[in-house]
N, C-alpha and C positions, 0 to 999 in steps of 0.2 A: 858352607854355601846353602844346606839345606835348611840350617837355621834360620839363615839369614830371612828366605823366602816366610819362612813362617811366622818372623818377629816382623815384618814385612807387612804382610797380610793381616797380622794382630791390629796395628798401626793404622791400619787402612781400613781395619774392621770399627775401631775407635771412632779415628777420624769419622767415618761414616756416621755413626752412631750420635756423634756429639753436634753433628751437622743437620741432620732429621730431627733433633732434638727442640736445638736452633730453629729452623724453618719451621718447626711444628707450634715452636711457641709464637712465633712473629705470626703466623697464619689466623691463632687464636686469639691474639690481640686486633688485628684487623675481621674478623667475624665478628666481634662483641658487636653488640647495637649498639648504637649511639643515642642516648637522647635530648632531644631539644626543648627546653619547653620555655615559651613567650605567653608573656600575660600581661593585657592590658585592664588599669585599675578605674575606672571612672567615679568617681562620684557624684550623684546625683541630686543629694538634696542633703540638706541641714533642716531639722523640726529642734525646736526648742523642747525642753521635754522636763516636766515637774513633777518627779518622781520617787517615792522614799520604800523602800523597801523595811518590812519591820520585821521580817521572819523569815528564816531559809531552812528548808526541809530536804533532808536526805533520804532519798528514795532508793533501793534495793529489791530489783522482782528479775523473777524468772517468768519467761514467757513462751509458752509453748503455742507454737504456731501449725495446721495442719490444714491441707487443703485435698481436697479429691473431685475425682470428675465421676458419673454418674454412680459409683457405690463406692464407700470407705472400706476399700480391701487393697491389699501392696501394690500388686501392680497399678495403680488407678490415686493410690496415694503418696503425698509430699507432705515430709515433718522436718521441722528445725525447733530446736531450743534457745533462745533468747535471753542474753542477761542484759538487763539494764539497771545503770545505774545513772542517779540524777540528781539534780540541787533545784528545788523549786522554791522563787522568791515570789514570797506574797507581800502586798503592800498596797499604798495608794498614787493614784494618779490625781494633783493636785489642780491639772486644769479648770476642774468645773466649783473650787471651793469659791464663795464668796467672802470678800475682806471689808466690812466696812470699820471705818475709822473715826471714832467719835473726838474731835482734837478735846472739844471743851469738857467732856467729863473725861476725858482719859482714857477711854475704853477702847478695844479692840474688839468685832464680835467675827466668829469664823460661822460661817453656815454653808449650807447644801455641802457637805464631806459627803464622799465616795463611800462606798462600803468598799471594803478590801479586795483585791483582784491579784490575777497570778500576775505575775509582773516580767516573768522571765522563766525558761526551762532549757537546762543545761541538761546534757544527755550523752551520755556512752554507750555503745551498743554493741555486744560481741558476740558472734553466731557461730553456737556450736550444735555437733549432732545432727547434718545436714542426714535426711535418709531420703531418699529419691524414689517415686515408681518407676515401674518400667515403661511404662506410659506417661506420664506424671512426673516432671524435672522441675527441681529450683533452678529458677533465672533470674535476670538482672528487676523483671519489675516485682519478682517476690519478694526479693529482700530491698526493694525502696518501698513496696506494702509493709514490710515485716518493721520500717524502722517508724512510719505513718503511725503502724496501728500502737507499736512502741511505746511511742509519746503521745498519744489520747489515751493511752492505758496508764498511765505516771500521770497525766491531768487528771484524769477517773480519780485515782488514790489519791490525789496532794485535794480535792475536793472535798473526801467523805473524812480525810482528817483532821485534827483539831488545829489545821495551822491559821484558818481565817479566823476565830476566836481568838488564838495567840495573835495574832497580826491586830485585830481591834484593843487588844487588852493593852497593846504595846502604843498604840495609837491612841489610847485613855494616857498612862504613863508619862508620854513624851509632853503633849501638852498640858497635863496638869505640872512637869520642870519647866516648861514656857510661864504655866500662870507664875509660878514662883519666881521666877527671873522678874517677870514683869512687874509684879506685885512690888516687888524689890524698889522697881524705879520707878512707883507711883502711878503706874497705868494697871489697868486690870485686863484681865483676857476672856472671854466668854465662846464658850461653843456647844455642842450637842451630844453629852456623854451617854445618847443610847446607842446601842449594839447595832451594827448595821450586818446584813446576812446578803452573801453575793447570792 
C-alpha cells in the first residue's frame, strides 16, 4: 500500500510535469508577435528613357565614420566602420543626340553626343564596429547619414577613375561596328570622335 501511494505520487508528479510542459508551450506560441504587413504599390509615371551603359565599375571601400560633439575625446565621441560595396554604370544618355538623315546621299550624321555620365549606382552597405560615447550614441539618422555620405564617397571614386575614358573609348568602338554595318548596306555613318570629359 505504501508503494502504491508512491508510484501514485511519481504518476501525479509526471502528469504534472508534462502538463506545465504543455501549458507552457501553448502560452509561448500565443506571446510570439504577430506581424502584419500591407503594402500598397502605386505607380506613378512611365519616362521613356535612351540609355546605353558602356562600362561597369566595381567598387570596394571601407569607410570610417566619426562624429563628436564639442572635443574628439570617448565620452563626446561616435565611430563606426563602413564597408561598401558597389557596381557603377557609366554611359550615355541618348536624349539630347541629334540624327539627321541625308536620304539622297546616304548618310547618317550623329551630333551633339553627351559626354559620359554615371548612369546608375548599386550599393551594399554593412556597418561594423559601432563604438558609442557616453554622451555621444549612434542613431537611426547616423546611419541614414552614414549610407548618404556612402554613396557620394563611391561617386567621388567611380569620378577620379578611368571608367569615363573607358566608357568614351567604348562609345568610339560601338559606333565605329555601326559604320561598318552600315558601310555594309551602302549608307555611311558620320559623328564626332573626340573625347568628351563629364
Amino acid at each position: 500500500m505504501k508503494y502504491f501511494r508512491y508510484i501514485l505520487l511519481a504518476m501525479v508528479a509526471v502528469l504534472a510535469i508534462i502538463g506545465l510542459l504543455s501549458v507552457s508551450q501553448v502560452w509561448q506560441r500565443w506571446m510570439q508577435p504577430k506581424t502584419e504587413v500591407s503594402a500598397t504599390v502605386l505607380l506613378e509615371r512611365i519616362e521613356k528613357v535612351v540609355k546605353l551603359t558602356t562600362v561597369e565599375g566595381n567598387f570596394s571601400e571601407i569607410y570610417n565614420y566619426k562624429n563628436h560633439v564639442v572635443a574628439d575625446i570617448w565620452p563626446l565621441r561616435k565611430k563606426a566602420l563602413v564597408r561598401i560595396t558597389a557596381t557603377v554604370a557609366v554611359g550615355y544618355d541618348f536624349e539630347s543626340i541629334e540624327i539627321d538623315i541625308d536620304q539622297d546621299n546616304r548618310m547618317i550624321t550623329l551630333s551633339n553626343f553627351p559626354p559620359p555620365q554615371i548612369l546608375s549606382i548599386q550599393h551594399d552597405i554593412d556597418y561594423y564596429n559601432f563604438e558609442n560615447g557616453l554622451f555621444n550614441m549612434i542613431n537611426n539618422k547616423d546611419i541614414t547619414d552614414m549610407g548618404i555620405e556612402a554613396k557620394s564617397f563611391i561617386e567621388q571614386k567611380a569620378r577620379e577613375s578611368d571608367l569615363f575614358d573607358r566608357a568614351e573609348s567604348q562609345r568610339v568602338e560601338l559606333l565605329d561596328m555601326m559604320g561598318m554595318a552600315m558601310d555594309a548596306s551602302g549608307w555611311t555613318l558620320k559623328y564626332d570622335k573626340a573625347a568628351h570629359k563629364d
